[in-house]
N, C-alpha and C positions, 0 to 999 in steps of 0.2 A: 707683560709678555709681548704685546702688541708694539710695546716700542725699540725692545729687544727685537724683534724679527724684520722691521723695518730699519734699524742698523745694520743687520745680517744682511737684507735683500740690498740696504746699497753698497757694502763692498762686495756683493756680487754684479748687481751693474753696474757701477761705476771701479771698475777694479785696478784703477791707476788714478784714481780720483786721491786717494790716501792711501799710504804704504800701513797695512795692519798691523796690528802688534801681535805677537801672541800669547804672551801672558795676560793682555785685554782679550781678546778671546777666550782664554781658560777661564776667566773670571763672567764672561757672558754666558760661557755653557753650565758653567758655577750656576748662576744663578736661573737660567734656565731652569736645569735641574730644580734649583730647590722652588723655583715658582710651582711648578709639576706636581711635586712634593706638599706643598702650601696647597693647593685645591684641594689635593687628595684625601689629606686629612683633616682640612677645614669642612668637609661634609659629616665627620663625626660631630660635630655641631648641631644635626637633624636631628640629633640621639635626645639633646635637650630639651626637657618639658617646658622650660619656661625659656623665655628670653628676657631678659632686660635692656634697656636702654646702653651700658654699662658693657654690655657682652660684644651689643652691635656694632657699639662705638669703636671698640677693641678690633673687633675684625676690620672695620674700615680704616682705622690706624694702622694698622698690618701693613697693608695693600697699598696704601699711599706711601709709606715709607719704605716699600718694594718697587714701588714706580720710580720713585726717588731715585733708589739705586739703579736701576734700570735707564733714567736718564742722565742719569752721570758716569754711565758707560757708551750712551750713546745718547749726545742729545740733536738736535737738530742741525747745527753748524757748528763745524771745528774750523773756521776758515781762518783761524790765524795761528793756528799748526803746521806744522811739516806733514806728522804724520800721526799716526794713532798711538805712537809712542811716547812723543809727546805730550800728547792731551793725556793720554793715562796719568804720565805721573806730575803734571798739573793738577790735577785732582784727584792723587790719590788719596792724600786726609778726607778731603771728605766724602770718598768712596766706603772707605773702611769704617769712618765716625758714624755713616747712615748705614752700613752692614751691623755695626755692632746693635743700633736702633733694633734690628729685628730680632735680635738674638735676644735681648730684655723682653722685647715685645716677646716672644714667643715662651719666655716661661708663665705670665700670666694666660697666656692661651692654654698652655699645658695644665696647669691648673684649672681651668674650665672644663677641659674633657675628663676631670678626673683621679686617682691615685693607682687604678689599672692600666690605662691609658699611659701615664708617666711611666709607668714600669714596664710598657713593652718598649717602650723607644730607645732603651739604652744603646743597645746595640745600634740601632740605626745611626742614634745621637751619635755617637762613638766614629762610624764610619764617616758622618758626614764633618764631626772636626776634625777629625785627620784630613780629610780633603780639602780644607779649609789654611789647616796649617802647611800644607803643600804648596798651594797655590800663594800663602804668606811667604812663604819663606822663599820659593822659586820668586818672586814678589820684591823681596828685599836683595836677594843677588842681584837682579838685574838693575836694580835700582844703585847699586855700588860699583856695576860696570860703567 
């Protein structure tokens, strides 16, 4: 999240530094959101008696391959870019290859909290891939302009 917002903070200071894109935008506030999301239900984890090695491993795998994405939306210099349009779709494969990472990762998490737990997410699950397929597919027009 911390690297996400120090992307944000510099095309607000530096705001002629790199022309933004905004479908790399929708994809930062993308995943903003689901970082938000990921904390919030990562404390149903507290609910667990036990932990294992196993469990922890899995949450730390989570988050490193959410930083991931998170620096390949923004990482430290684009300096051989025009613009943020550019470098997005320089790496969008493995933008999308390391978004898909969490989506795997995240049904073994879902299985850790449970068969209750999985049954309330549907809905949620539901809204957030259509948001997902949105942002694909606006993703893949621009990509053909």
């Amino acid at each position: 999240m911390a690297q996400l917002l120090r992307g944000i903070a510099k095309l607000l200071v530096h705001p002629t530094q790199k022309k933004p894109y905004w479908v790399h935008l929708l994809w930062v506030a993308y995943l903003f959101l689901n970082l938000v999301y990921f904390w919030w239900w990562e404390y149903r984890l507290s609910q667990l008696t036990t932990w294992v090695f196993s469990t922890y491993l899995l949450v730390i795998l989570y988050i490193v391959v959410y930083y991931l994405c998170c620096y390949l939306l923004f990482p430290d210099d684009i300096g051989e870019y025009k613009t943020y349009k550019d470098f997005y779709f320089s790496r969008l494969h493995w933008f999308f290859g390391v978004l898909c990472l969490t989506l795997l990762i995240d049904i073994f998490d879902t299985f850790l909290k449970g068969k209750a737990y999985a049954e309330s997410l549907e809905l949620v699950g539901e809204l957030i891939r259509t948001g997902s397929r949105v942002n694909f597919v606006s993703t893949k027009k621009q990509s053909n302009d």
